[in-house]
TILO-363104 format. One record per residue: residue number from 1; residue in one letter; chain; z, y negated, x negated of N, C-alpha, C in turn. Coordinates in steps of 0.02 Angstrom, whole numbers, plus 50000, padded with zeros to 5 digits. Example, Ala and Ser with C-alpha at 12.3 -4.5 7.8 and 13.67 -1.06 7.14 Angstrom:
<nodes>
 seq type mol   n.w   n.v   n.u  ca.w  ca.v  ca.u   c.w   c.v   c.u
   1    a   A 50390 50284 49340 50390 50225 49385 50390 50165 49340
   2    s   A 50354 50112 49358 50357 50053 49316 50394 49998 49355
</nodes>
This chain:
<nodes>
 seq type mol   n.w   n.v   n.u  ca.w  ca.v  ca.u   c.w   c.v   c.u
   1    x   A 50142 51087 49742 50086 51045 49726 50045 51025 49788
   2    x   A 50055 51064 49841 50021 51045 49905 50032 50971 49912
   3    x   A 49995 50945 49937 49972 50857 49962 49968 50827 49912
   4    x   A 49989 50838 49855 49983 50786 49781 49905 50793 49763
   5    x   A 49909 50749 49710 49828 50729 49684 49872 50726 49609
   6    x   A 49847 50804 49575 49846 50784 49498 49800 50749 49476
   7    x   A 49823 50730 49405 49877 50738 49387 49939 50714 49411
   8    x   A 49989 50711 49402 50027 50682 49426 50058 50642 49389
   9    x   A 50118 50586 49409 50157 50558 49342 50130 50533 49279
  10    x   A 50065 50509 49289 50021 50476 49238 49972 50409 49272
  11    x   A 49967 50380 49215 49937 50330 49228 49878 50329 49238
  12    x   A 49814 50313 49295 49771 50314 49308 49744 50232 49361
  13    x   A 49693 50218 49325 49654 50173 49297 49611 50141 49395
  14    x   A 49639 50082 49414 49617 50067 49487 49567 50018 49470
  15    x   A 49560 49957 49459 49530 49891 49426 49572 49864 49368
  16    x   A 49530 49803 49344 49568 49765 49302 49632 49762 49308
  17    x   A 49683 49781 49265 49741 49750 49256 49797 49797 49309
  18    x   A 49753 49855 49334 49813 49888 49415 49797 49958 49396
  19    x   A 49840 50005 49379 49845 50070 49396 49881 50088 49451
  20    x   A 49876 50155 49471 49894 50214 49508 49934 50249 49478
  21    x   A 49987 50292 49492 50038 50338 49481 50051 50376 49549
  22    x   A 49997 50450 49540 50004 50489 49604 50083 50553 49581
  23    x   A 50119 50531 49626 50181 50560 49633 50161 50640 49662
  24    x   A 50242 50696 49648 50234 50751 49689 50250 50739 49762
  25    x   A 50233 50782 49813 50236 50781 49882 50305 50755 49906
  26    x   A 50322 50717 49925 50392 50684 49967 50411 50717 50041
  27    x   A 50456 50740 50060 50455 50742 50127 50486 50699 50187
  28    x   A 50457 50707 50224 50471 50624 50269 50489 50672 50356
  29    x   A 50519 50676 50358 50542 50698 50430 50507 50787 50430
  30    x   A 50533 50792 50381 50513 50878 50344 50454 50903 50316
  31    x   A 50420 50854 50327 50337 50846 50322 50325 50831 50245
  32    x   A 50282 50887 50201 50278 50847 50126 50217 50809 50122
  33    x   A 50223 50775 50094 50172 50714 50100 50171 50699 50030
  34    x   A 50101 50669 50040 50081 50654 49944 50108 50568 49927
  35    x   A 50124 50547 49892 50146 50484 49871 50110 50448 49808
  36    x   A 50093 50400 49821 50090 50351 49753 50106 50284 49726
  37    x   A 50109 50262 49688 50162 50206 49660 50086 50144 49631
  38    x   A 50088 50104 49621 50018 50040 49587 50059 49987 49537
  39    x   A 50056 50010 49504 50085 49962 49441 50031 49914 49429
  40    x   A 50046 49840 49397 49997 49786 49383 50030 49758 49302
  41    x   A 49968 49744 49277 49997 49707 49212 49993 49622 49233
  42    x   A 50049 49616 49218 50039 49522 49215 50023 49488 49190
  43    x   A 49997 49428 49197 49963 49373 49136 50020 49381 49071
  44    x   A 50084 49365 49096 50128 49398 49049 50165 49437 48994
  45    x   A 50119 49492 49019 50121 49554 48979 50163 49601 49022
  46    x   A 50201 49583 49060 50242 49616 49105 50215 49657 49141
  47    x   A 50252 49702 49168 50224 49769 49217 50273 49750 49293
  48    x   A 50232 49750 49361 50252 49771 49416 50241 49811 49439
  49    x   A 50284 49849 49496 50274 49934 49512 50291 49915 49578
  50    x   A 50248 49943 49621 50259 49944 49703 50273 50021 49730
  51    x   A 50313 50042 49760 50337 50124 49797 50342 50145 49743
  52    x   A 50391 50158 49698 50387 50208 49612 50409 50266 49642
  53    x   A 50363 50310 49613 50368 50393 49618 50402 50404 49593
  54    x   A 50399 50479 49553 50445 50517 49492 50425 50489 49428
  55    x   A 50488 50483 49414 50497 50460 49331 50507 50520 49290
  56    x   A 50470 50514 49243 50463 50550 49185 50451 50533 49100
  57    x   A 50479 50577 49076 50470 50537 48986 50413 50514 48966
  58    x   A 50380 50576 48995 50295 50544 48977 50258 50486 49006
  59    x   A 50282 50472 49068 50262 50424 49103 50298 50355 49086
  60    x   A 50370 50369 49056 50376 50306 49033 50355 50284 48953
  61    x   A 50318 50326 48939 50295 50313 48837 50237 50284 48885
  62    x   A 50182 50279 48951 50143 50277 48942 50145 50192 48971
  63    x   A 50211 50181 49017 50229 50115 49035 50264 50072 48981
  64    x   A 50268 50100 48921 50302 50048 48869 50242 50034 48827
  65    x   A 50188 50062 48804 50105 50045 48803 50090 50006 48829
  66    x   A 50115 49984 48884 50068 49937 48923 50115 49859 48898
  67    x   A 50187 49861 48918 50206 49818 48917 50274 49830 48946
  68    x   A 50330 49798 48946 50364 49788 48980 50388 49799 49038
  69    x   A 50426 49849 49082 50435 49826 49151 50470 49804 49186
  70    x   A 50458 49740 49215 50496 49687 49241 50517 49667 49322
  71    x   A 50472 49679 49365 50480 49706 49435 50473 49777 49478
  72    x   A 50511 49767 49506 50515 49860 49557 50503 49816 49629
  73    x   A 50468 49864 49653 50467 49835 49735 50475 49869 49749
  74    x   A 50517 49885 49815 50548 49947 49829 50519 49935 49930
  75    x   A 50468 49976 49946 50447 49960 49997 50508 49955 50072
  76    x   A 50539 50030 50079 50586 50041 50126 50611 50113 50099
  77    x   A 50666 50117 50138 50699 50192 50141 50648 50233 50128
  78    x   A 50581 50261 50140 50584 50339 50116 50530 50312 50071
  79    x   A 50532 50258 50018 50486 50270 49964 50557 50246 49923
  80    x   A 50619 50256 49921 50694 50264 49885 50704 50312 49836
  81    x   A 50665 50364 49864 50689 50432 49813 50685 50431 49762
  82    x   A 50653 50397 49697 50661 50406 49643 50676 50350 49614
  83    x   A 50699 50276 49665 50720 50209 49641 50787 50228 49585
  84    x   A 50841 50256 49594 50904 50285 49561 50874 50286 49475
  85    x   A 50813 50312 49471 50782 50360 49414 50771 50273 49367
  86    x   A 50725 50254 49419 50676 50189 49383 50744 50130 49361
  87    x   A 50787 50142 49391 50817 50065 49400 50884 50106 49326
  88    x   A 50862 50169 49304 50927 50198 49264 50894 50183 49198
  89    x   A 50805 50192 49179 50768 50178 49131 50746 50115 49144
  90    x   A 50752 50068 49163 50739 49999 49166 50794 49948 49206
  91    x   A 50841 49956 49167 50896 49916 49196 50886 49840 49205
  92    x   A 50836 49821 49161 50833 49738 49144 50785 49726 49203
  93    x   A 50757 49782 49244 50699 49745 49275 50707 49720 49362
  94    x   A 50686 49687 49376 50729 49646 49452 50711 49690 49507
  95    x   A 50743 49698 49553 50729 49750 49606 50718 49690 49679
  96    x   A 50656 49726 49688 50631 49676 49754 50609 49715 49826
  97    x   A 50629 49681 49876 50640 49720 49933 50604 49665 49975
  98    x   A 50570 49682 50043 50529 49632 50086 50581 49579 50105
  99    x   A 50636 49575 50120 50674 49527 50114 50696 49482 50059
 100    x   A 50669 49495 50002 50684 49449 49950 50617 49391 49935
 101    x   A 50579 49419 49996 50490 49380 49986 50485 49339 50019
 102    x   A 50542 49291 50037 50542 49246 50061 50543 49178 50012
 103    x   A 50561 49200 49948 50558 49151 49910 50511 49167 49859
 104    x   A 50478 49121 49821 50411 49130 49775 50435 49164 49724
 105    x   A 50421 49245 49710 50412 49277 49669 50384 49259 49602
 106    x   A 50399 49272 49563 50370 49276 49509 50295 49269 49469
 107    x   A 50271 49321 49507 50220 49373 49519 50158 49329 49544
 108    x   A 50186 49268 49612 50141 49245 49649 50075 49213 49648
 109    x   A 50085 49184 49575 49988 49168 49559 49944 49233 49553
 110    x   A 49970 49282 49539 49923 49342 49517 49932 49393 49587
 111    x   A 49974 49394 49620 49985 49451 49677 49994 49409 49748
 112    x   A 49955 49393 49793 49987 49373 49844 50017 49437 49891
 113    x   A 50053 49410 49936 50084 49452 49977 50096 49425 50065
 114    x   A 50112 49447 50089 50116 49462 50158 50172 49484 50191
 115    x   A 50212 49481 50228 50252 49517 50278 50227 49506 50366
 116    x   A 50183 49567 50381 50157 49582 50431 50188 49564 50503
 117    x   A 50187 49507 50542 50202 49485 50608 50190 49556 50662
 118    x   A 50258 49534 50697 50231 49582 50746 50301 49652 50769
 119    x   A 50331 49647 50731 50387 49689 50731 50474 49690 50709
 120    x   A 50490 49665 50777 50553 49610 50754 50608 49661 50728
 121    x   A 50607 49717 50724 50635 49751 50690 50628 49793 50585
 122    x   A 50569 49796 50606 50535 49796 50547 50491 49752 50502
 123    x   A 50485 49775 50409 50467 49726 50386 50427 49755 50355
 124    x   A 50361 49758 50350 50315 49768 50311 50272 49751 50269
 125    x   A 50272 49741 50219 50245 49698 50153 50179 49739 50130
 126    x   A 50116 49676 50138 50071 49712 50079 50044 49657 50037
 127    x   A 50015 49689 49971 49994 49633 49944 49920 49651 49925
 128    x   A 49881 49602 49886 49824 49549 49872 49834 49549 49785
 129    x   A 49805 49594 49749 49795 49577 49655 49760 49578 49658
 130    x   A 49754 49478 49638 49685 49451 49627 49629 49486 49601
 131    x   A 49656 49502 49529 49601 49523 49460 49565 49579 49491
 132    x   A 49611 49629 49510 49558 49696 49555 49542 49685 49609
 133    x   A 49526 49643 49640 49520 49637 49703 49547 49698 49766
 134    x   A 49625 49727 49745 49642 49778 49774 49707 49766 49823
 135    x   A 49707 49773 49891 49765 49760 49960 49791 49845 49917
 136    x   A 49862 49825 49904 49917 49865 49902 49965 49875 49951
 137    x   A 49954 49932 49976 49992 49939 50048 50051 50005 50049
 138    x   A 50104 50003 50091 50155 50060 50087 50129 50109 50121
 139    x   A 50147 50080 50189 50147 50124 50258 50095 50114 50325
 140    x   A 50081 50046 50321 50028 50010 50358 49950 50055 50387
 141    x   A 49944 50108 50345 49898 50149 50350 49901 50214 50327
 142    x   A 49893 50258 50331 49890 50334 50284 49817 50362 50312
 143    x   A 49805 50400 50242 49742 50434 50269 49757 50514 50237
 144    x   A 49773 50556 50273 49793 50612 50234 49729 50655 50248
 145    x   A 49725 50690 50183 49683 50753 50179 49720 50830 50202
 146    x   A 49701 50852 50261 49724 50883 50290 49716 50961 50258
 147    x   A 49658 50968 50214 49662 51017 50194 49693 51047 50121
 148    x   A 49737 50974 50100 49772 50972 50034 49857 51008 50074
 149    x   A 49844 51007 50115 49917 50992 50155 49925 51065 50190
 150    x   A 49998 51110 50197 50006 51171 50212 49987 51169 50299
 151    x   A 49984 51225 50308 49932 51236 50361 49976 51205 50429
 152    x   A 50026 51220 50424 50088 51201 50471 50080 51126 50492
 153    x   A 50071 51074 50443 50100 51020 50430 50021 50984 50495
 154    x   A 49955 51013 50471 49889 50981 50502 49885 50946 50568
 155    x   A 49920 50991 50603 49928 50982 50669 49960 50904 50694
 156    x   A 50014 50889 50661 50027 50834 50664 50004 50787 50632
 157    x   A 49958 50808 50594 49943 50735 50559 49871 50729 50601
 158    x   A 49842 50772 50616 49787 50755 50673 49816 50733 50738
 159    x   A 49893 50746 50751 49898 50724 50815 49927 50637 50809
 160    x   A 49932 50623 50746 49953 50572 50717 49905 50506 50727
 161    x   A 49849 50539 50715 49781 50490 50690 49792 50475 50631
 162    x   A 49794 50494 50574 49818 50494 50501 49780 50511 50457
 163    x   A 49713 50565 50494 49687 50606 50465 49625 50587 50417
 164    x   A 49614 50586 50351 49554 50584 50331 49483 50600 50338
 165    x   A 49427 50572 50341 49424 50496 50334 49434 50435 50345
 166    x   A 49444 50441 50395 49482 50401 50462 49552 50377 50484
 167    x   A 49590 50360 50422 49649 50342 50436 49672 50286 50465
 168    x   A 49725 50306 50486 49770 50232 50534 49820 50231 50523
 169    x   A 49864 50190 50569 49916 50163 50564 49964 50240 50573
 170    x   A 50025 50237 50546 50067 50290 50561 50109 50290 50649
 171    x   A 50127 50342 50682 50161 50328 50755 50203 50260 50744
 172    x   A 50249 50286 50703 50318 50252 50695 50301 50187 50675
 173    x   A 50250 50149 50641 50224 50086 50644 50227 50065 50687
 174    x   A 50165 50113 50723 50126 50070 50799 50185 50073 50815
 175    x   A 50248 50098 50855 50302 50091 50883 50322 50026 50855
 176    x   A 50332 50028 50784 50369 49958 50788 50349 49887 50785
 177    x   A 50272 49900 50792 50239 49822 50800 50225 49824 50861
 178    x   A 50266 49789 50909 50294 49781 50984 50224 49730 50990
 179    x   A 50221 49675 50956 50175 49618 50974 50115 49616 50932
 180    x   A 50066 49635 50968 49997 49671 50942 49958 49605 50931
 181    x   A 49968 49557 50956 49919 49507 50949 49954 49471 50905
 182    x   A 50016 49468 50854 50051 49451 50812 50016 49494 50759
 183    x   A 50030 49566 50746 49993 49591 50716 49925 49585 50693
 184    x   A 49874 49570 50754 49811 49561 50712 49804 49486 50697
 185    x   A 49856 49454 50707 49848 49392 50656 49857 49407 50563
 186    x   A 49899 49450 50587 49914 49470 50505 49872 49512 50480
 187    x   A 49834 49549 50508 49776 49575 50506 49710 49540 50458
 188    x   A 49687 49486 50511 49659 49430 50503 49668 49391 50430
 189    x   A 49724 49373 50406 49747 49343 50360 49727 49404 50299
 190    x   A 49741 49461 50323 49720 49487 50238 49653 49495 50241
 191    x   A 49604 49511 50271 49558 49525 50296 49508 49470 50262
 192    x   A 49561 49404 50251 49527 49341 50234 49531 49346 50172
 193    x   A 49570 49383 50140 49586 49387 50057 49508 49430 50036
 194    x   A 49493 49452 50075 49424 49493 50065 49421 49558 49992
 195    x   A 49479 49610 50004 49486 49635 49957 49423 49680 49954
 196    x   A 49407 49725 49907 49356 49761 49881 49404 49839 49890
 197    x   A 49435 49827 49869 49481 49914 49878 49545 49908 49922
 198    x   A 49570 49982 49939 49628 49963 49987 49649 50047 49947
 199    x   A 49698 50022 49912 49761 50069 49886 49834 50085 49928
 200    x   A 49832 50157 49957 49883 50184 49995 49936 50202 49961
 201    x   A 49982 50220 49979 50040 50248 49949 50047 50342 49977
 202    x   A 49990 50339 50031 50005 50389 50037 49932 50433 50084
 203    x   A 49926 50483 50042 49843 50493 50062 49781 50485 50024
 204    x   A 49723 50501 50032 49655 50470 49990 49644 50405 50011
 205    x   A 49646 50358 49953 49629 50258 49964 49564 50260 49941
 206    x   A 49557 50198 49958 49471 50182 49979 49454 50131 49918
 207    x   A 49416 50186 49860 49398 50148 49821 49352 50089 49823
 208    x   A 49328 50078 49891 49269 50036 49923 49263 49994 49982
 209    x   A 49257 49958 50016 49245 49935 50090 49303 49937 50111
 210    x   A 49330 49900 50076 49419 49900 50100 49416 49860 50181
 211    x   A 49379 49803 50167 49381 49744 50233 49353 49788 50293
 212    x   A 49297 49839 50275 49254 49879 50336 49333 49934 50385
 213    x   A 49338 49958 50301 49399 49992 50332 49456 49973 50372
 214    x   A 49499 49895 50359 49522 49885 50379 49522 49860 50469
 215    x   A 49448 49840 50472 49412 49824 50538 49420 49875 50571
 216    x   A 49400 49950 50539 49388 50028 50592 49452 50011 50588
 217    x   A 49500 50018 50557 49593 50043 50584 49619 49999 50624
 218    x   A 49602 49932 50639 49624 49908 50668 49588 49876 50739
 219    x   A 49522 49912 50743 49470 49881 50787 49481 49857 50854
 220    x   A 49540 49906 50881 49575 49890 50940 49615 49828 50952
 221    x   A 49649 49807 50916 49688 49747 50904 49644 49671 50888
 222    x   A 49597 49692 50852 49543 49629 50821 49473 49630 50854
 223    x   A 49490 49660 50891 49402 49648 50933 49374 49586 50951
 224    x   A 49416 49553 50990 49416 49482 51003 49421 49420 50963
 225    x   A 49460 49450 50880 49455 49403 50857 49387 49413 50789
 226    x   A 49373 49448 50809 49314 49471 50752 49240 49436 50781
 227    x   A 49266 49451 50852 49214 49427 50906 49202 49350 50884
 228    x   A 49253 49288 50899 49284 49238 50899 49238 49222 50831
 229    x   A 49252 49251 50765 49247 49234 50705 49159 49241 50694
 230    x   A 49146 49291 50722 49060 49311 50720 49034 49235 50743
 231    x   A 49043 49230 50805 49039 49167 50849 49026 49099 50804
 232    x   A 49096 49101 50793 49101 49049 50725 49058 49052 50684
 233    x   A 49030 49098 50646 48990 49080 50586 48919 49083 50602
 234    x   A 48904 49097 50664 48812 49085 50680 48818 49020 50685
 235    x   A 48892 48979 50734 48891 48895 50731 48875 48869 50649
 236    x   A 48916 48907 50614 48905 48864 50542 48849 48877 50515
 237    x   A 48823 48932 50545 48749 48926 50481 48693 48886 50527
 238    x   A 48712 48850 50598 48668 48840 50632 48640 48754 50609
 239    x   A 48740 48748 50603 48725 48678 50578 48687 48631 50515
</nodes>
């Protein structure tokens, strides 16, 4: 149970129309780490699921309540582990990967989305649900609570910069966003969606000041253009 947030494997309540599903601890380069999954109801009636945790009976009586489920987003390799499970109890439902978001989803009046500039190797997708005003993100950030977490594990996640309250980007990100001023363009762009919450997949998410937050994690990269934009709007209110 270390790093998880019970309950677990149940549905719990983010804004309009978006739950949470906090998964058990995953381990990621031996490290257990807490996980969670954000399901959305659609104008539709349909259900989308971004990173799906563990599947369970109870958890799916509580997703056939809602509606239907019709999309899986499957972020990357280590949010996989329990795709096998979801895609065995929902065969009918479409499996979507950051490379399939190149063409207009389904989804797209109600969820915008993103694939983050900046890392010609990697692809990182977050999205924008409208109704909750909530940025759904994989990996882009973690904020771990260090004292949910076995004593062993702390060390690195403080040497990480990972650590709660104060979370950031993971190493292996920053490694792969080579072009930083690509990055805080994409930065910039969600930043403009002006979400109200910022839901992690992994860690305590910020039921609040999502945009403030996103400014501290990325302050290094957007200084100049925050600068730029300040600039800008004393011109517009001057005029």
């Amino acid at each position: 149970m270390q790093g998880a947030y019970p309950p677990l494997n149940t549905l719990k309540p983010v804004g309009e129309g978006l739950w949470l599903i906090d998964g058990p601890a995953v381990t990621h380069r031996r490290l257990p780490l807490p996980s969670r999954a954000a399901v959305a109801q659609l104008a539709d009636g349909t259900l989308w699921i971004h990173a799906p945790t563990q599947m369970t009976r109870a958890l799916q009586d509580e997703l056939e309540a809602l509606g239907p489920l019709a999309h899986i987003f499957a972020p990357n390799a280590p949010h996989d582990a329990h795709l096998d499970a979801w895609r065995h109890f929902y065969p009918q439902a479409g499996l979507w990967t950051a490379d399939d978001l190149d063409k207009a989803p389904p989804w797209s009046d109600e969820i915008d989305h993103l694939i983050l500039a900046g890392a010609p190797a990697h692809k990182e997708a977050v999205f924008y649900h409208r109704r909750s005003e909530t940025l759904v993100i994989a990996d882009l950030l973690a904020n771990f609570e260090t004292e949910r977490l076995p004593a062993w594990v702390r060390p690195f996640i403080w040497l990480s910069g990972t650590d709660c309250p104060d979370g950031g980007m993971p190493p292996r990100l920053r490694r792969a966003f080579r072009d930083r001023d690509a990055l805080a363009e994409s930065i910039m762009q969600v930043i403009d969606w002006r979400p109200r919450r910022l839901l992690l997949a992994h860690g305590r998410w910020y039921e609040r000041d999502a945009v403030a937050e996103l400014e501290r994690a990325f302050r290094k990269i957007l200084s100049e253009r925050l600068w730029m934009k300040a600039v800008e709007d004393i011109k517009a209110r001057e005029r």
